[in-house]
C-alpha positions as CSV (number, residue, x, y, z in Angstrom):
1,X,47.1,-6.0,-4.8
2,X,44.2,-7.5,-6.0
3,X,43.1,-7.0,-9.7
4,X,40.8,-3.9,-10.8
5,X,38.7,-6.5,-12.3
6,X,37.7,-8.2,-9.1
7,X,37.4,-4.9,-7.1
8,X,34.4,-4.3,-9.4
9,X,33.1,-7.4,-9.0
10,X,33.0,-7.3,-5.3
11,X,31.5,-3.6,-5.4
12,X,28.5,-5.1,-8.0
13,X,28.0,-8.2,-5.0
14,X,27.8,-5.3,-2.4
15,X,25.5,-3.2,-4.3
16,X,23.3,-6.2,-5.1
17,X,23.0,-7.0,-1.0
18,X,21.9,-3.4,-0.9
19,X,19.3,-3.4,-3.6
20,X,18.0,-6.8,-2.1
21,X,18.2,-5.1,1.2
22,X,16.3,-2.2,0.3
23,X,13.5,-4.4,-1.6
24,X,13.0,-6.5,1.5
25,X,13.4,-3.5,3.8
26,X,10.1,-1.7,1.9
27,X,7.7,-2.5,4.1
28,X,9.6,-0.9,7.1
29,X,8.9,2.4,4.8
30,X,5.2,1.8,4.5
31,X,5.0,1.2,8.4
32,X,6.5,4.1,9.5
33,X,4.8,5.7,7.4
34,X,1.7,4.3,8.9
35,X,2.8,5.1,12.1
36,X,3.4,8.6,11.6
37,X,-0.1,8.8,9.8
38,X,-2.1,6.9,13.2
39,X,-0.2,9.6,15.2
40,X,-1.4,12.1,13.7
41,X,2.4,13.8,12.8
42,X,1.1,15.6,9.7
43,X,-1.7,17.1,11.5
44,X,0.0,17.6,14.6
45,X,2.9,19.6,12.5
46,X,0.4,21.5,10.1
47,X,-1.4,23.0,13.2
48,X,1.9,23.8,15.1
49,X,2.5,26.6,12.1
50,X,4.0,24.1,9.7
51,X,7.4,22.7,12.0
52,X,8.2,21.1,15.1
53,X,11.0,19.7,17.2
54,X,11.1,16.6,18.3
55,X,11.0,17.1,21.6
56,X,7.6,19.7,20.6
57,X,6.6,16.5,18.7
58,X,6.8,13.8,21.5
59,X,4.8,16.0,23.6
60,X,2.5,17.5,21.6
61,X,1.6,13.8,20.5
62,X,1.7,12.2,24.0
63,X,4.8,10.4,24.0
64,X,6.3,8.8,27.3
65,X,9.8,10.9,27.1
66,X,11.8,7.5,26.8
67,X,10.0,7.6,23.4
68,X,11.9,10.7,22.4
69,X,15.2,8.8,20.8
70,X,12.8,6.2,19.0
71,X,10.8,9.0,17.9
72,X,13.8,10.6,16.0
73,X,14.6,7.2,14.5
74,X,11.0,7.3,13.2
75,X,11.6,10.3,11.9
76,X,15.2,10.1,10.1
77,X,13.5,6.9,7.7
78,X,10.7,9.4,7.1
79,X,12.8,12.3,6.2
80,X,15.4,10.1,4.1
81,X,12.6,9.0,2.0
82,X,11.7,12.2,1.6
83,X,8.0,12.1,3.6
84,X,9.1,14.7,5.9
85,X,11.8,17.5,5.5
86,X,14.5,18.1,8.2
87,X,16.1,21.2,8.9
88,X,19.5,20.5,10.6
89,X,20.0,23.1,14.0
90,X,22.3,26.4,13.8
91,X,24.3,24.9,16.6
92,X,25.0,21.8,18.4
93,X,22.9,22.1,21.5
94,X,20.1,22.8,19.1
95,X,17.7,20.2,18.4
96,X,16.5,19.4,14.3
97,X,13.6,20.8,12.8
98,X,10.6,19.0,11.1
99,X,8.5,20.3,8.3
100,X,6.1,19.0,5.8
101,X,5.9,18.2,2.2
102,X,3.8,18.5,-0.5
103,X,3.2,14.7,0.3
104,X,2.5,15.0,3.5
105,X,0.1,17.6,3.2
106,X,-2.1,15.6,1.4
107,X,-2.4,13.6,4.9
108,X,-3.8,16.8,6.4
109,X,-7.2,16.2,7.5
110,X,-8.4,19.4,7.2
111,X,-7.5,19.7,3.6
112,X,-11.0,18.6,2.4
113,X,-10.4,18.3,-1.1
114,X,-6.9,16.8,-1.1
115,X,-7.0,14.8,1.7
116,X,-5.6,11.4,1.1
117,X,-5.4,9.5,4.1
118,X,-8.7,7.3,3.8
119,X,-6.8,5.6,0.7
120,X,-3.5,5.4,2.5
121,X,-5.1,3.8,5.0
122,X,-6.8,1.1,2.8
123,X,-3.5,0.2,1.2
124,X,-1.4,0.3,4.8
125,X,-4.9,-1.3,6.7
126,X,-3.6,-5.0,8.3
127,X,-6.7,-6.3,6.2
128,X,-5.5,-5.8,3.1
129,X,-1.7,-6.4,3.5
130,X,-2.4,-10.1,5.3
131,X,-3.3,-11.7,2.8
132,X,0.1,-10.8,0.2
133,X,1.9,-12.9,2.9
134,X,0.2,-16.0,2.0
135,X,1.0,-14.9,-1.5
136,X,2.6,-17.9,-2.8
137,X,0.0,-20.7,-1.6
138,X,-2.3,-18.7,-3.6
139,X,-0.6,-18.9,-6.4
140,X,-0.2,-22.8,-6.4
141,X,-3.4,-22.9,-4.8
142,X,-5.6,-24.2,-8.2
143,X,-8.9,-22.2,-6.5
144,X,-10.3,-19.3,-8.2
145,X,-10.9,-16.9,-5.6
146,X,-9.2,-13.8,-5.1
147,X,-6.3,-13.5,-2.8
148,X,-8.5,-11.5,-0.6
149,X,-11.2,-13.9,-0.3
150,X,-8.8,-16.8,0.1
151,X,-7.5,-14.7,3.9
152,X,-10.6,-13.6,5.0
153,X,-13.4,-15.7,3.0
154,X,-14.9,-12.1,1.8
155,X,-15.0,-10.1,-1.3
156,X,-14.0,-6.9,-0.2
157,X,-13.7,-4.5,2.3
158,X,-16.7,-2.1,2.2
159,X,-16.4,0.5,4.6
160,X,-12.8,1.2,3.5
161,X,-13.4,1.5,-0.4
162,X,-15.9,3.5,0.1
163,X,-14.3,6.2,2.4
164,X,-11.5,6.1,-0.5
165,X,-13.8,6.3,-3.6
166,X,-14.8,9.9,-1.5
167,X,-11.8,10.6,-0.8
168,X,-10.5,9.8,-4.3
169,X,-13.2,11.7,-5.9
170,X,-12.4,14.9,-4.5
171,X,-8.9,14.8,-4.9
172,X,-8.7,13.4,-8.2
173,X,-11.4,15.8,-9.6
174,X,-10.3,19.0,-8.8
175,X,-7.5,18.4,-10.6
176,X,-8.9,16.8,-13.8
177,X,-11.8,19.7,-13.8
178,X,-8.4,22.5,-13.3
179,X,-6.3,20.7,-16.2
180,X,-8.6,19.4,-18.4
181,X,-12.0,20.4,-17.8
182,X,-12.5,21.0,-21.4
183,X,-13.6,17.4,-22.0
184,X,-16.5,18.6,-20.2
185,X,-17.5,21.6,-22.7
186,X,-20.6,20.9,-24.8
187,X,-22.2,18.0,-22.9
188,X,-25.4,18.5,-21.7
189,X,-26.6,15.7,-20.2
190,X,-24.1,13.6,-18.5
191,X,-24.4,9.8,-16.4
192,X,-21.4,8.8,-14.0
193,X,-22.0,5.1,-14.1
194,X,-20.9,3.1,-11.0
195,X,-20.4,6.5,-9.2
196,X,-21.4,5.6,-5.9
197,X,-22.4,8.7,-3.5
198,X,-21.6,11.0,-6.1
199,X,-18.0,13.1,-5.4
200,X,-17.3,13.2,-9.2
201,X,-20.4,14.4,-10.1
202,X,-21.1,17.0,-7.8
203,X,-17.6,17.9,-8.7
204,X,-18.3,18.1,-12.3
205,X,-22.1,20.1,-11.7
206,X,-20.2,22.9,-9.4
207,X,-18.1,23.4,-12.7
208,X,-20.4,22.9,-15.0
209,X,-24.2,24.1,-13.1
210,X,-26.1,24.2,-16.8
211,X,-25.4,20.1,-17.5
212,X,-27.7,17.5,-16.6
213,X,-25.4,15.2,-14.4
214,X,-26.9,12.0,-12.7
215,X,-25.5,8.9,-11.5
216,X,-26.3,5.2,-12.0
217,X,-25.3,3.3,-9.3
218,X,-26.8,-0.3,-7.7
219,X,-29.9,0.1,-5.9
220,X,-28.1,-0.3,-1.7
221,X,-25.3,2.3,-3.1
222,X,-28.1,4.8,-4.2
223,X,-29.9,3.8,-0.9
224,X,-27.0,5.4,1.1
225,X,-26.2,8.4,-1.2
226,X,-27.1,11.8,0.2
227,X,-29.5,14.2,-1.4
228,X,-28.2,16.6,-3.7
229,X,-30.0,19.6,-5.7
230,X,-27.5,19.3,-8.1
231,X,-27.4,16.0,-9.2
232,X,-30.0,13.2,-9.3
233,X,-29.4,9.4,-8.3
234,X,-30.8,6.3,-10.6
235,X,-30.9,3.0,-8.9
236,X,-29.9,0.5,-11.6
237,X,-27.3,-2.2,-12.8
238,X,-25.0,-1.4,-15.5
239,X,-24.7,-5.0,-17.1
240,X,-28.4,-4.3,-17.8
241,X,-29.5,-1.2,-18.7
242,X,-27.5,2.5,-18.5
243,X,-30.1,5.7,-18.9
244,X,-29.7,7.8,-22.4
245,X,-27.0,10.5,-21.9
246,X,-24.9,12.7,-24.1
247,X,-21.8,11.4,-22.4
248,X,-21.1,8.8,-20.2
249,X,-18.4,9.0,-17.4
250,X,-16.4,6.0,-15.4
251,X,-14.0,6.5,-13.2
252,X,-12.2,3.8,-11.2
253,X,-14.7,1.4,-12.7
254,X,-12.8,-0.8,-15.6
255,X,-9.8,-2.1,-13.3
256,X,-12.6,-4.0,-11.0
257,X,-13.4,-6.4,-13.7
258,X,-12.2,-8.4,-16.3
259,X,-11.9,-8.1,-20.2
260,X,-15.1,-10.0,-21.0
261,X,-17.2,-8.0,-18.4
262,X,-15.4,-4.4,-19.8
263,X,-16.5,-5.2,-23.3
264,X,-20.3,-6.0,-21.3
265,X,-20.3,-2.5,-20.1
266,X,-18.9,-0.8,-23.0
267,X,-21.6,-2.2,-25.1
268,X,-24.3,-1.0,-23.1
269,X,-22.9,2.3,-23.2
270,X,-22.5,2.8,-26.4
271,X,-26.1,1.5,-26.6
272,X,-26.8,4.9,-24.2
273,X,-24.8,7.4,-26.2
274,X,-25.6,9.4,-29.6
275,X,-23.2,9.2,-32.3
276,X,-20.1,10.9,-32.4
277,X,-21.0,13.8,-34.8
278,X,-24.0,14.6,-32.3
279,X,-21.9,14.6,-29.5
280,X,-21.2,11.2,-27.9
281,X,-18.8,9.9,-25.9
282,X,-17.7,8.2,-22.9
283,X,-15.1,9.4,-20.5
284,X,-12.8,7.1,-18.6
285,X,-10.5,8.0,-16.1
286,X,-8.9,4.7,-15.2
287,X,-4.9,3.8,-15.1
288,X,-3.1,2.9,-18.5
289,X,-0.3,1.5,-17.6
290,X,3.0,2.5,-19.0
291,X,1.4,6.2,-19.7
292,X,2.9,8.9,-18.3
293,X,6.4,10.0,-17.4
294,X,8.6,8.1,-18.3
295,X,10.6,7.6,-15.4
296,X,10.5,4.6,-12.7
297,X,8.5,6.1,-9.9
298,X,5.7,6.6,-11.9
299,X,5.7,2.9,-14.0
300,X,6.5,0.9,-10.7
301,X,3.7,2.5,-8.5
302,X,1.7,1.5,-11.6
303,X,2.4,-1.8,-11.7
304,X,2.6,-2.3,-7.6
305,X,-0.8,-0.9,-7.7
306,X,-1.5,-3.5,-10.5
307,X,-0.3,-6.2,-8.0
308,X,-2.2,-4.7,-5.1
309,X,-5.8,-4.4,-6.7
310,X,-5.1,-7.9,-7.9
311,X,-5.4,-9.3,-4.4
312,X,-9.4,-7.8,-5.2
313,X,-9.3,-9.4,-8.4
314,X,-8.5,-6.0,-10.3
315,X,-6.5,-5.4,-13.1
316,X,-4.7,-2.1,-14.5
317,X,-4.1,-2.3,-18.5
318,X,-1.6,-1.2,-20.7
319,X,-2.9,0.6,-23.9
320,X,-2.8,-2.6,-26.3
321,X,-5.4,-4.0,-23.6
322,X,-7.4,-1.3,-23.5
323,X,-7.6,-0.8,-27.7
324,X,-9.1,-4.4,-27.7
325,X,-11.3,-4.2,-25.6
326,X,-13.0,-0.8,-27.0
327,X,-12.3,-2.6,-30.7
328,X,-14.8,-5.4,-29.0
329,X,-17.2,-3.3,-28.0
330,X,-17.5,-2.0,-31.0
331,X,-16.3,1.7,-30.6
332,X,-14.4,3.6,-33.3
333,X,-11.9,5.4,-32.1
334,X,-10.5,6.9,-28.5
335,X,-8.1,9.0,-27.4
336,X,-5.7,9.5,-24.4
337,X,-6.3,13.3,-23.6
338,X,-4.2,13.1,-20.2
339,X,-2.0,11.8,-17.9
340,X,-2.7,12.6,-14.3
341,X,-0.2,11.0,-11.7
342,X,-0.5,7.2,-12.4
343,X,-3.7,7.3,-14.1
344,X,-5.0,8.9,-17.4
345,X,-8.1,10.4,-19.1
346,X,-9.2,8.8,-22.0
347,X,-12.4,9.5,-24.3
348,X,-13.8,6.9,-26.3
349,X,-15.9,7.5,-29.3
350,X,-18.7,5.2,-30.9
């Protein structure tokens, strides 16, 4: 018999195959999870009263019937993560039943306000995942350009970001306006700088009609932005110039740039704000890394997301980063008022 010792040994060796397994194994996740997404299984299920067979599934869907036993497979890796719920059948000659999850109903696409799929789309898009397989050359590579540039010798990926800024906007919104909308109380006038076709702040005016909300955005974004009685559209560059306001809002907008240009655009809005005892401010909602629950699903989607942007050249910060940079600026004070998911709300004070 062998010794105890070295049957724990050999059980820490198998469980280390397994965790390397199941890292290198991730990306089978994400494209099943894409699959089920260009499918159209969450909407197909929603609109089927919420569950479905498989064999409802295949055909609702347009599967060839040989497609049925693949289909399932798809399925079991979705439901073991935990994408998709399964009810197991009453009897054998039943078949299993599929149902959604709070996850998967934010890939609804008739859920206009929590719809999430334009964002899952970016992240899962062939585009954007290319170029982390030539990872490593990048690394040793001495250029400067981003990993995305170095693939595809451009910058970005325009129509994508902007169907997920939208997207983002109204998802993200509703819920900071439901749990924290009190950051919001008092300010009359209001400028959502870098805010694109305007989702936060028509979010924000609908909840708030009396304030003054505008948004400063560069003069081809404005260009595209649709008309709104609500809110008002300045064409303008934020490294320059940003518009007097009582309060100043930023969402998404730090992690695109590094320190030196964060400290740029903090200066000019403080430059833009009144003082803190007449009511200024400026609101961030941007990701603070290591905020939040403390548990591992929330800190390592933080930090994957960190490693994803940075194929853009982005960067998410932890707090120590983010102190320095509104020391630099020359702010006073700020304050993390709330955690929401992976990112947080934070208002800094001059």
């Amino acid at each position: 018999m062998a010794p105890i010792q070295d049957k724990h040994s050999s059980q820490e060796l198998l469980q280390a195959q397994v965790d390397l397994w199941h890292h290198a194994l991730g990306f089978v996740k994400s494209m099943a999870l894409k699959c089920a997404m260009e499918l159209q299984i969450p909407n197909t299920i929603q609109h089927h009263g919420g569950s479905m067979t498989p064999s409802e599934l295949a055909m609702k869907i347009g599967l060839h019937p040989s497609k049925l036993p693949r289909l399932r497979r798809l399925m079991r890796v979705l439901t073991v993560s935990g994408i998709f719920v399964v009810r197991e059948p009453a009897s054998p000659d039943k078949e299993v039943v599929y149902g959604l999850t709070p996850t998967t109903r934010l890939l609804v696409s008739d859920k206009a306000n929590s719809n999430l799929f334009p964002i899952l789309s970016l992240m899962l898009d062939s585009t954007v995942i290319s170029p982390f397989l030539g990872m490593h050359s990048w690394f040793l590579d001495e250029c400067t350009t981003s990993l995305f540039k170095k693939a595809h010798g451009l910058n970005t990926y325009n129509q994508l970001i902007n169907n997920v800024m939208v997207s983002d906007s109204n998802f993200l919104m509703d819920i900071i306006l439901r749990e924290c909308g009190d950051v919001f109380l008092g300010i009359n006038s209001l400028i959502d700088v870098a805010g694109g076709h305007g989702g936060a702040a028509k979010a924000i005016t609908k909840a708030f009609p009396q304030m003054k909300c505008s948004v400063l955005d560069l003069p081809h974004v404005v260009a595209e932005a649709l008309a709104d009685d609500h809110v008002s559209f300045i064409a303008g560059d934020m490294f320059k110039h940003i518009p007097p306001a009582n309060a100043l809002f930023l969402k998404s907008v730090f992690h695109d740039w590094g320190d030196e240009d964060c400290v740029k655009i903090l200066k000019k809005c403080k430059e833009a704000i009144p003082p803190r005892d007449a009511g200024g401010k400026v609101i961030i909602v941007d990701m603070v890394v290591g905020s939040g629950p403390n548990e591992n699903v929330t800190r390592e989607t933080q930090v994957l997301f960190d490693l994803f942007i940075m194929c853009f050249e982005g960067i998410e910060r932890e707090e120590f980063k983010w102190k320095n940079i509104f020391m630099e600026a020359g702010f006073s004070n700020y304050k993390i008022i709330a955690v929401m998911g992976v990112r947080s709300v934070i208002e800094l004070y001059p």
